[in-house]
BABAPA-537935 format. One record per residue (C-alpha): x, y, z; residue in one letter. Coordinates in nm, 2 decimals, padded with zeros to 4 digits. Example, Ala and Ser with C-alpha at 12.3 -4.5 7.8 and 13.67 -1.06 7.14 Angstrom:
! residues 2
u,v,w,type
01.23,-00.45,00.78,A
01.37,-00.11,00.71,S
! end
This chain:
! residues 540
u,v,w,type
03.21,04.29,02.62,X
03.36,04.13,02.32,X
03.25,03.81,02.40,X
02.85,03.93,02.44,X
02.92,04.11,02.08,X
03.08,03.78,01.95,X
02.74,03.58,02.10,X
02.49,03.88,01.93,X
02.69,03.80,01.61,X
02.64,03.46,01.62,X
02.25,03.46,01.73,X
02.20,03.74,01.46,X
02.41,03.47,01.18,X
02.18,03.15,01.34,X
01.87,03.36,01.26,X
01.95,03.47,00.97,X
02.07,03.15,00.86,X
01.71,03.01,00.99,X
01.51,03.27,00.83,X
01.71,03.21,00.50,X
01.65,02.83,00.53,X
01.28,02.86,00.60,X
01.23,03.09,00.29,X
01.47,02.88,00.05,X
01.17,02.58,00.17,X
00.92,02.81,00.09,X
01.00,02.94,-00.22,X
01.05,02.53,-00.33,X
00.72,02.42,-00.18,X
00.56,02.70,-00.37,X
00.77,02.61,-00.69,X
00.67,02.20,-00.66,X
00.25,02.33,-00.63,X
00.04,02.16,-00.87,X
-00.23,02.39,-00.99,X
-00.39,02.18,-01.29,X
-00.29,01.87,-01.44,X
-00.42,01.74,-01.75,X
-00.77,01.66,-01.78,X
-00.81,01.69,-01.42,X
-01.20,01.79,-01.33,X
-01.24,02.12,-01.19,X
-01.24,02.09,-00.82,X
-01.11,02.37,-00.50,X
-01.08,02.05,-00.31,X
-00.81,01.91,-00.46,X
-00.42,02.09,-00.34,X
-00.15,01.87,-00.46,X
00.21,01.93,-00.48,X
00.50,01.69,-00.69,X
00.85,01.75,-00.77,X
01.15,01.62,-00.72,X
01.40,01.57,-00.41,X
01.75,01.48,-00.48,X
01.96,01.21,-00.26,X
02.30,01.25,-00.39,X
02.41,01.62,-00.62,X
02.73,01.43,-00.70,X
02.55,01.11,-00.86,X
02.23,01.31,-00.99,X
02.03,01.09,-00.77,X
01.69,01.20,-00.71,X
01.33,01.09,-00.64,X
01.01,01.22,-00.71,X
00.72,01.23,-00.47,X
00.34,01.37,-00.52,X
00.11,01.48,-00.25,X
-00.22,01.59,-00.15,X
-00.33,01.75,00.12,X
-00.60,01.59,00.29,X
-00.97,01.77,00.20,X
-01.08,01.90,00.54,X
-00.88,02.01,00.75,X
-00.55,01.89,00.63,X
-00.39,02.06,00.92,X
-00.57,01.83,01.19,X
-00.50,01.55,00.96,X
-00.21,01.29,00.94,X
00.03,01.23,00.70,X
00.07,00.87,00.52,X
00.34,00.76,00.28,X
00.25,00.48,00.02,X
00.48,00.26,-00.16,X
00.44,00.06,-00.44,X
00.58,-00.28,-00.44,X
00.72,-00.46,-00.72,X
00.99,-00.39,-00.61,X
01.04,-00.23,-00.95,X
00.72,00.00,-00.99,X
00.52,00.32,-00.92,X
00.34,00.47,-00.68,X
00.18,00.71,-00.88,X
00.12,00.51,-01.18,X
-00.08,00.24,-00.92,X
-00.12,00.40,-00.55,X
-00.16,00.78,-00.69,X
-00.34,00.74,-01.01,X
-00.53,00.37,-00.99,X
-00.61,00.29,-00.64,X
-00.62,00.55,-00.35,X
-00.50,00.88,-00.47,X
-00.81,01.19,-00.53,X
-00.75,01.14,-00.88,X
-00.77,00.83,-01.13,X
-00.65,00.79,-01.49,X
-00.97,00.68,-01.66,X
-00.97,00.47,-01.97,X
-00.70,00.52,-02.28,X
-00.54,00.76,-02.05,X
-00.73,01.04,-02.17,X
-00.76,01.22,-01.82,X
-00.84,01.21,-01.47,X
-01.17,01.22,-01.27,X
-01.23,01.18,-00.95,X
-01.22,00.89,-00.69,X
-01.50,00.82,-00.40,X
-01.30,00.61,-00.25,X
-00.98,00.80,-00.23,X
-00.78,00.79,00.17,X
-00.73,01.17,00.16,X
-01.06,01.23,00.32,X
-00.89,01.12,00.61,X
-00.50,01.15,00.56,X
-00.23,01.39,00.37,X
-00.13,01.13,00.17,X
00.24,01.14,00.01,X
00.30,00.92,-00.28,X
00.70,00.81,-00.36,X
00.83,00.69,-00.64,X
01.11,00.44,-00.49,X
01.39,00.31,-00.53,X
01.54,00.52,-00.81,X
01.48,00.39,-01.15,X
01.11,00.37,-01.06,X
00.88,00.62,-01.23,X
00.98,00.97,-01.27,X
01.29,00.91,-01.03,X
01.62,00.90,-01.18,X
01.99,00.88,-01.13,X
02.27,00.95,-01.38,X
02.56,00.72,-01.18,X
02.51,00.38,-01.32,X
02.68,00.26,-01.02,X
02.35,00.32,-00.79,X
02.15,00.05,-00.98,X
02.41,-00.19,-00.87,X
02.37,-00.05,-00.48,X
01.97,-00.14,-00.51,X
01.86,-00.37,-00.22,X
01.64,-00.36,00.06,X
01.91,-00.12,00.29,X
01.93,00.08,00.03,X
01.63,00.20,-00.06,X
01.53,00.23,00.30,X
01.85,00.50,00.33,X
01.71,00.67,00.04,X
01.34,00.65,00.12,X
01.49,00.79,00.51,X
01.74,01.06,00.36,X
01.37,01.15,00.17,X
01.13,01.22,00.42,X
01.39,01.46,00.65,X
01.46,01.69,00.31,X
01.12,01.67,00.23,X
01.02,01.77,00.61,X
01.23,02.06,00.55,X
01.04,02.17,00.23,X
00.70,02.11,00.40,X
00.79,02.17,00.78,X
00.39,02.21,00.85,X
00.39,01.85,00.90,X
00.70,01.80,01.11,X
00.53,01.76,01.44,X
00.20,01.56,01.24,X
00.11,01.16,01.30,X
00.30,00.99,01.03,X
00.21,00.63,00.90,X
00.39,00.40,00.60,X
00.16,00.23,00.38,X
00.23,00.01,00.08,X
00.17,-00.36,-00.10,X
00.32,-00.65,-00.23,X
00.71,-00.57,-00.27,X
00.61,-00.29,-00.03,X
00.59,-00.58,00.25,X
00.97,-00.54,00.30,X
01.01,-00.16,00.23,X
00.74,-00.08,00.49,X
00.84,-00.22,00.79,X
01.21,-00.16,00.68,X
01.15,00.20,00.67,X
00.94,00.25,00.99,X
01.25,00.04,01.19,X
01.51,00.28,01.01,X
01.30,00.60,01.09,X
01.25,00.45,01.48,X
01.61,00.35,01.53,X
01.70,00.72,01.39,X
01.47,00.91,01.58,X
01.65,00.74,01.92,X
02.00,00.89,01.76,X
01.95,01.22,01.69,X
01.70,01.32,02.00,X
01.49,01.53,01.86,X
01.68,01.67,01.57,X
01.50,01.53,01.20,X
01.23,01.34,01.44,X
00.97,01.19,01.24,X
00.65,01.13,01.43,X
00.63,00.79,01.32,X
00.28,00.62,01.43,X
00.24,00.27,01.23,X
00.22,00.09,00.95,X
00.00,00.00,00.68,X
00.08,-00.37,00.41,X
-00.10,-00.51,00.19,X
-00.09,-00.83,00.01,X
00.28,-00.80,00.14,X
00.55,-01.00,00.04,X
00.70,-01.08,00.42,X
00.85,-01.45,00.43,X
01.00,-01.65,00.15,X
00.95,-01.93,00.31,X
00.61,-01.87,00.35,X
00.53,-01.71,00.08,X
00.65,-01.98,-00.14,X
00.44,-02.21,00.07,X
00.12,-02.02,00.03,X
00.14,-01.96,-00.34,X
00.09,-02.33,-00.41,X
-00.16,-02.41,-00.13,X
-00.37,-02.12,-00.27,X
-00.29,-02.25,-00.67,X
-00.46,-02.59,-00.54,X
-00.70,-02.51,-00.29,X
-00.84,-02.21,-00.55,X
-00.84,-02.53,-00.86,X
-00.56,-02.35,-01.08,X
-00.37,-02.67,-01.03,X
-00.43,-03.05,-01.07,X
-00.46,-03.27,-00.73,X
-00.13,-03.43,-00.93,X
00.03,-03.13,-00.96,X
00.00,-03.04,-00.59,X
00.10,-03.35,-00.51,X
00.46,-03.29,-00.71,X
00.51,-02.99,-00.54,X
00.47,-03.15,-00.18,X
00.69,-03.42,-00.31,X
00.99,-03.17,-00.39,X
00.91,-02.85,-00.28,X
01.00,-02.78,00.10,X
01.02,-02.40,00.02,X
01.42,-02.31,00.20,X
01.56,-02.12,-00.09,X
01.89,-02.33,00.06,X
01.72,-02.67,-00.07,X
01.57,-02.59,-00.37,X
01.58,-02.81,-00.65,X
01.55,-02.86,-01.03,X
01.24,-03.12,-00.95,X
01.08,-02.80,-00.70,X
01.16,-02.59,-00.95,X
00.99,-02.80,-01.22,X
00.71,-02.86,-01.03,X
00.63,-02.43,-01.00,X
00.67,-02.40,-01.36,X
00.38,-02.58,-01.40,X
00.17,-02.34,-01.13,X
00.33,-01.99,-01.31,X
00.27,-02.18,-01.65,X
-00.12,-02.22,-01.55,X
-00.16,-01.86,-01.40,X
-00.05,-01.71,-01.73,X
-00.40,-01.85,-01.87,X
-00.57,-01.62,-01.60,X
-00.50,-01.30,-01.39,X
-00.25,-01.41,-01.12,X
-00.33,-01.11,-00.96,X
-00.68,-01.10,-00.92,X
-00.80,-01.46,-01.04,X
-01.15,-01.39,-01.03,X
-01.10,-01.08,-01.28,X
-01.09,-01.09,-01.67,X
-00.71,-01.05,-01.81,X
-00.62,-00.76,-01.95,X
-00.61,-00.79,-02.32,X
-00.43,-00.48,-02.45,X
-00.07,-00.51,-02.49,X
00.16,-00.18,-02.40,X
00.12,-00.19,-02.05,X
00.51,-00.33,-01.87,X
00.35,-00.43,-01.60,X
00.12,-00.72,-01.78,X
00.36,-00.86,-02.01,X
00.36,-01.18,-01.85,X
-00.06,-01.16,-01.89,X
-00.13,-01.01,-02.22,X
-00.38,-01.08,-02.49,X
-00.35,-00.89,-02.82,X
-00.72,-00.83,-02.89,X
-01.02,-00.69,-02.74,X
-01.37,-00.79,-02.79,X
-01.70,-00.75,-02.64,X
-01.70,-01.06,-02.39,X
-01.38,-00.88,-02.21,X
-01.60,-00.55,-02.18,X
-01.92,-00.74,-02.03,X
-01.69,-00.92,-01.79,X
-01.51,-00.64,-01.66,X
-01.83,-00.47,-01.59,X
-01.93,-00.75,-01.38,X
-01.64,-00.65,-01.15,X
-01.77,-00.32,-01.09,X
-01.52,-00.09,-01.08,X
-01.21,-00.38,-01.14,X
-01.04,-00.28,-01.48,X
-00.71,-00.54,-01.48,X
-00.56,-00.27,-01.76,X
-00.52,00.04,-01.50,X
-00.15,00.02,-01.56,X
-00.17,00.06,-01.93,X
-00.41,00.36,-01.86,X
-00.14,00.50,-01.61,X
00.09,00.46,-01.88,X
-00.10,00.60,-02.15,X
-00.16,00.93,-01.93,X
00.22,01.03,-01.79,X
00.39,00.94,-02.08,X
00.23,01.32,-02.25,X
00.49,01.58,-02.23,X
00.22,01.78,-02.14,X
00.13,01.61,-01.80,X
00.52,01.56,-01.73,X
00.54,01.94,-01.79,X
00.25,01.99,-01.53,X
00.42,01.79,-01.25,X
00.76,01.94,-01.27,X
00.88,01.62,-01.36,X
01.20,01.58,-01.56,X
01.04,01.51,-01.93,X
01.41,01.45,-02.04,X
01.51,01.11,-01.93,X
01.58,00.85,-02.18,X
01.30,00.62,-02.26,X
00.93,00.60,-02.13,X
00.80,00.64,-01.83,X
00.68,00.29,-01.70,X
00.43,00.17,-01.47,X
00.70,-00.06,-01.37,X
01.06,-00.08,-01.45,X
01.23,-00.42,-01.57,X
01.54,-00.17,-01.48,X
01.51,-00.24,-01.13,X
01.44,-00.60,-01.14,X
01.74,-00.70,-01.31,X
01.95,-00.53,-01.12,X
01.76,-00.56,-00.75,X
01.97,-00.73,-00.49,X
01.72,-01.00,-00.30,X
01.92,-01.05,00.01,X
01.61,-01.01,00.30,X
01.46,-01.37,00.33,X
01.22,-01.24,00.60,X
01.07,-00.93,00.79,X
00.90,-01.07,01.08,X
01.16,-00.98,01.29,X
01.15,-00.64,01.24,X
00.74,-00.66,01.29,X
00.82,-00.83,01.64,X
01.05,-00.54,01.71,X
00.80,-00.32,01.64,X
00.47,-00.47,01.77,X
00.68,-00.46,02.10,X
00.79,-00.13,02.04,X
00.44,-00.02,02.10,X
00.37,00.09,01.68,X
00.09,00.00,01.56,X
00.05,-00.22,01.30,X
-00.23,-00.35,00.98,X
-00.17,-00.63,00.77,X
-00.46,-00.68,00.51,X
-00.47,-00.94,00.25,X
-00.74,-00.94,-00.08,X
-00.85,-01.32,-00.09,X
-00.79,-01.37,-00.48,X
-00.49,-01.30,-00.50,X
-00.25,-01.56,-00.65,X
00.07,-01.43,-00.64,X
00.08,-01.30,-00.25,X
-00.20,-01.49,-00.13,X
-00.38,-01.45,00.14,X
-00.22,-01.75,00.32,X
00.12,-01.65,00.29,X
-00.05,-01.38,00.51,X
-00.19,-01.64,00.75,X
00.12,-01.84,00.80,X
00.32,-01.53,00.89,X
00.07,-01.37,01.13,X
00.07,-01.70,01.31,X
00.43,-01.73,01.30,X
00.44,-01.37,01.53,X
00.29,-01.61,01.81,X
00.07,-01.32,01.95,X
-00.17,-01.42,02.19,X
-00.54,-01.47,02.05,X
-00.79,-01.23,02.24,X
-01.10,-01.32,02.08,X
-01.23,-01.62,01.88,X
-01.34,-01.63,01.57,X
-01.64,-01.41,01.53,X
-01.88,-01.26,01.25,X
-01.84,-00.88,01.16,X
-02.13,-00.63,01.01,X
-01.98,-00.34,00.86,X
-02.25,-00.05,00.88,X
-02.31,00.32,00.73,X
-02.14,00.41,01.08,X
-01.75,00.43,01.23,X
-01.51,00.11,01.16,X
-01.55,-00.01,01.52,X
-01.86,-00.19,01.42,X
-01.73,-00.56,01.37,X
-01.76,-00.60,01.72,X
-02.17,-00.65,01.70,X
-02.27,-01.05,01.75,X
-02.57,-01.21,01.60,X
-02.47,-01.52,01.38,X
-02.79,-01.51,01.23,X
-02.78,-01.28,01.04,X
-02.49,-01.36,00.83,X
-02.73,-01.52,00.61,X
-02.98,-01.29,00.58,X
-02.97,-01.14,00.28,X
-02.93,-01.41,-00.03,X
-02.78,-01.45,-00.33,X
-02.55,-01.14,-00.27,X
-02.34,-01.00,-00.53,X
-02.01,-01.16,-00.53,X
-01.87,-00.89,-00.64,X
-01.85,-00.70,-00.30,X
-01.64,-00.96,-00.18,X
-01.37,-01.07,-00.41,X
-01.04,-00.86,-00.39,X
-00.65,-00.93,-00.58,X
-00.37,-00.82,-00.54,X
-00.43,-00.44,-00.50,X
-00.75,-00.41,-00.28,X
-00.78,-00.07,-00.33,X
-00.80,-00.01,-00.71,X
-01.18,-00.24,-00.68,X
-01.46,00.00,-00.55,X
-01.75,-00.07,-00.43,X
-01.93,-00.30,-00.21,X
-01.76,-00.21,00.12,X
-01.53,00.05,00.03,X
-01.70,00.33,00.18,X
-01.65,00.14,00.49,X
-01.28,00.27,00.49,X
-01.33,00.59,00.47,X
-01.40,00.66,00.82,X
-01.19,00.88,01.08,X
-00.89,00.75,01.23,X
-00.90,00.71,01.57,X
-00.73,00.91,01.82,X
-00.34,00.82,01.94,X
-00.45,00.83,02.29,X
-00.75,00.55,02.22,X
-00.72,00.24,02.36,X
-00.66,-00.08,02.10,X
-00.66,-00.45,02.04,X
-00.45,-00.59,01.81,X
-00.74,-00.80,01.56,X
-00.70,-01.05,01.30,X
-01.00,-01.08,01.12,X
-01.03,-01.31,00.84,X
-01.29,-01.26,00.57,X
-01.57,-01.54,00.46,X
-01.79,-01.52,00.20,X
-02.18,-01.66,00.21,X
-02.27,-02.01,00.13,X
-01.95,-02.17,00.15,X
-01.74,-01.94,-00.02,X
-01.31,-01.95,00.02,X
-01.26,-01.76,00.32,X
-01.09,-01.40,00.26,X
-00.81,-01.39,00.55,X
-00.68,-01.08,00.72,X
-00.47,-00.94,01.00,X
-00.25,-00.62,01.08,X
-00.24,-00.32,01.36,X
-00.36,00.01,01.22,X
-00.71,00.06,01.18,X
-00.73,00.25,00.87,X
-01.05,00.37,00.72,X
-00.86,00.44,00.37,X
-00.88,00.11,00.19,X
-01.16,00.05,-00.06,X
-01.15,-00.32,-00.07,X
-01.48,-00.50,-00.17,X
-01.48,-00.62,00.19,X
-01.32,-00.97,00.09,X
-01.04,-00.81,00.31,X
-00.86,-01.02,00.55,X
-00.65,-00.81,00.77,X
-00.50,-00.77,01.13,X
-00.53,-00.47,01.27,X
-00.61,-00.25,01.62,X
-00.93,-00.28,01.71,X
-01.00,00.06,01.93,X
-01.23,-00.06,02.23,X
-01.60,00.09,02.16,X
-01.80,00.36,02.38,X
-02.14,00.40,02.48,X
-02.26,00.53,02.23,X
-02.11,00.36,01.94,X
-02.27,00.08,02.12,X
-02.65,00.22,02.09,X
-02.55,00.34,01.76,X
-02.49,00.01,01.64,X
-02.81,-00.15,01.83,X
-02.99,00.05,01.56,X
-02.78,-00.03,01.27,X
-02.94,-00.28,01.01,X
-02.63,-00.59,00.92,X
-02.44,-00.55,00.60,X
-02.44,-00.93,00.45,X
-02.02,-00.92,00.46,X
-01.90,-01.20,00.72,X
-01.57,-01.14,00.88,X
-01.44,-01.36,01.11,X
-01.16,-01.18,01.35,X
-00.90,-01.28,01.62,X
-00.86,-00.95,01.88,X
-00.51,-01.03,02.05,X
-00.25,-00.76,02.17,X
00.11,-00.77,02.29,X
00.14,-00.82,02.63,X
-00.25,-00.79,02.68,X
-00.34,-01.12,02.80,X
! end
């Protein structure tokens, strides 16, 4: 009898202790709602939530996240996580506010308005600012910035997502990709190992639903990525036949044999690059001068020229982050996202912080992509082709080095008003059947998604369904009439980005039905030629 009153205590303390859990979540979900920031247009569509959640009480260590619930229905909707690269800089100053969030800074930082092209038509889309130091997210132990490395931040960035499960438990049980760029390259895939290898421990207790993952212009391979940054610097005319041949001459890219005469020789490529926009070397530079994130790049005047040219790149302005920087930095807008409008200093769109004290110690994560590809995750790698600091080869070189078995040859691909699943239409003809297009619509940099237009709208389609069937494509991009070809590969096939469709990415290709096939039979082209690889692990 005793025992049966001991076991009604304890279920009564276990509820009660649930109950009070559940309603201490509550009440700080409600507390972290967004109901108006700054300048933002008036909108019902737009539910966002930001605030902080803190890693460690006894170091004041503590990162701060903003999210928006997808626009209809958000609970039949998955959830995806970006990260900025750098590895020192924001994700709401770039991925929120200048590339894929609902709402972008406009120019001087004035205010907000809204973006077409933004992914939460078809995701809940979570935006961190990681590691600490970046953004809004602080730390007053000292000590942590000497911790920083790639381990670290994925423990933090892990430790994140199961307290901020707990303040938003709706989405425990939802799909739940990573996305990021450049830097992002290692915290991605980091992150969706640590969050696989965790959910096998704990069986069920903190499981995160974790689907695939999303990179960008990633930074993967040193090796590689060394490599490709001067093949692209040559083959893209930023650097002399001379030049080049220096660097083949001294440069065989192992960190472990690099040499004052390498080193010499890539002073010359960085030293050319700061005449132009590394990051997008088709774009006009950015010529104002506060933003930390184009020091390297500035001009200290504006004219008229600079305004005509970045018109022609509809949509491309290369001084986003100065905008971003211009907009959170009001006490006012801190104020509105419960951010703490106390710390020392400005906010950045990226934090010099962090890259002094960052610990490089990962050479390469294509192991960890083999772990997962054969894990069964899915998996999009997409690279912009004018990019010049993580080009689009470095992207070609480590896709190949995966040795995944080619499925289908190279092929054209017609992007069309209807679902993504339309690059498998033929018909070489009519690659060429609308001249003298736009260029425009097919040159991307660094961050595909902050350029709209052209294709963009192509990405924001549906995703498909977990149980669909898929190919794992790699689908480089060409242009018409003997343009550089755009390069691409990856596993996931997102509908978010809003590149100009000079995309090269790997990715899933879901089989198509019946009727996406008639669909497409009366489907007029779009003049974009992608040429794609379909392979898949263990298909063949």
């Amino acid at each position: 009898m005793a025992a049966a009153g001991l076991l009604s205590l304890c279920l009564v303390s276990a509820l009660a202790f649930s109950s009070c859990s559940l309603s201490l979540a509550s009440h700080q979900r409600d507390a972290d709602r967004v109901a108006r920031l700054p300048g933002q247009p008036e909108s019902s569509s737009v539910s966002q939530f930001a605030g902080y959640v803190m890693m460690n009480k006894r170091h004041g260590r503590a990162l701060f996240y903003w999210v928006f619930e997808a626009q209809t229905p958000p609970e039949e909707k998955p959830l995806l996580l970006w990260l900025n690269g750098g590895p020192d800089c924001s994700s709401l100053g770039y991925g929120a506010a200048s590339e894929l969030g609902p709402l972008r800074v406009i120019r001087e930082g004035t205010a907000l308005k809204f973006n077409e092209y933004a992914w939460d038509k078809e995701a809940n889309l979570l935006f961190l600012e990681s590691p600490v130091g970046a953004g809004f997210s602080y730390t007053n132990t000292s000590s942590d910035l000497d911790k920083l490395n790639d381990d670290f931040v994925a423990e933090d960035a892990y430790s994140f997502l199961v307290n901020w499960l707990q303040r938003f438990p709706e989405y425990k049980d939802r799909e739940f990709y990573i996305a990021g760029e450049s830097y992002a390259g290692h915290y991605v895939p980091q992150l969706v190992a640590l969050v696989s290898e965790r959910n096998k421990e704990k069986k069920g207790k903190a499981y995160i639903n974790i689907k695939g993952f999303i990179v960008g212009n990633p930074v993967t391979n040193d090796y590689y990525d060394s490599k490709g940054l001067a093949e692209y610097a040559w083959s893209h005319a930023v650097v002399s036949d001379e030049v080049y041949s220096r660097i083949k001459k001294y440069c065989d890219f192992k960190i472990s044999n690099w040499s004052d005469d390498c080193n010499a020789a890539m002073n010359i490529v960085y030293g050319q690059y700061r005449e132009i926009d590394m990051y997008n070397i088709y774009a006009p530079r950015c010529l104002l001068n506060q933003s930390s994130a184009s020091s390297a790049n500035r001009a200290f005047f504006v004219n008229d020229q600079f305004r005509r040219r970045t018109r022609m790149f509809s949509g491309y302005d290369p001084c986003y982050s100065s905008y971003a920087e211009d907009y959170f930095n009001k006490q006012e807008v801190q104020k509105a996202f419960h951010a703490n409008f106390l710390l020392p200093g400005k906010w950045h769109a990226c934090s010099d912080l962090i890259q002094n004290y960052y610990n490089f110690s990962v050479s390469s994560v294509l192991p960890i992509y083999s772990k997962l590809i054969k894990a069964g995750l899915r998996v999009w790698l997409y690279s912009g082709d004018a990019d010049g600091w993580v080009p689009v080869i470095d992207s070609r070189y480590c896709v190949e080095a995966l040795g995944l078995p080619i499925k289908t040859q190279w092929q054209p691909w017609y992007p069309g008003p209807g679902i993504w699943g339309t690059f498998f239409k033929k018909g070489l003809k009519k690659v060429n059947s609308k001249k003298g297009a736009d260029l425009e619509n097919f040159q991307k940099g660094h961050l595909p998604p902050i350029q709209r237009t052209g294709g963009a709208k192509f990405f924001s389609r549906p995703l498909p369904r977990a149980s669909s069937r898929f190919l794992f494509v790699k689908r480089p991009l060409t242009r018409p009439r003997g343009h550089p070809a755009c390069w691409a590969g990856g596993r996931f096939p997102s509908p978010y980005i809003s590149p100009h469709l000079s995309l090269n990415s790997y990715f899933i290709q879901q089989k198509s039905g019946k009727k996406e096939r008639e669909e497409r039979k009366r489907r007029s082209p779009v003049h974009t030629s992608v040429w794609r690889y379909i392979f898949r692990e263990g298909y063949l």
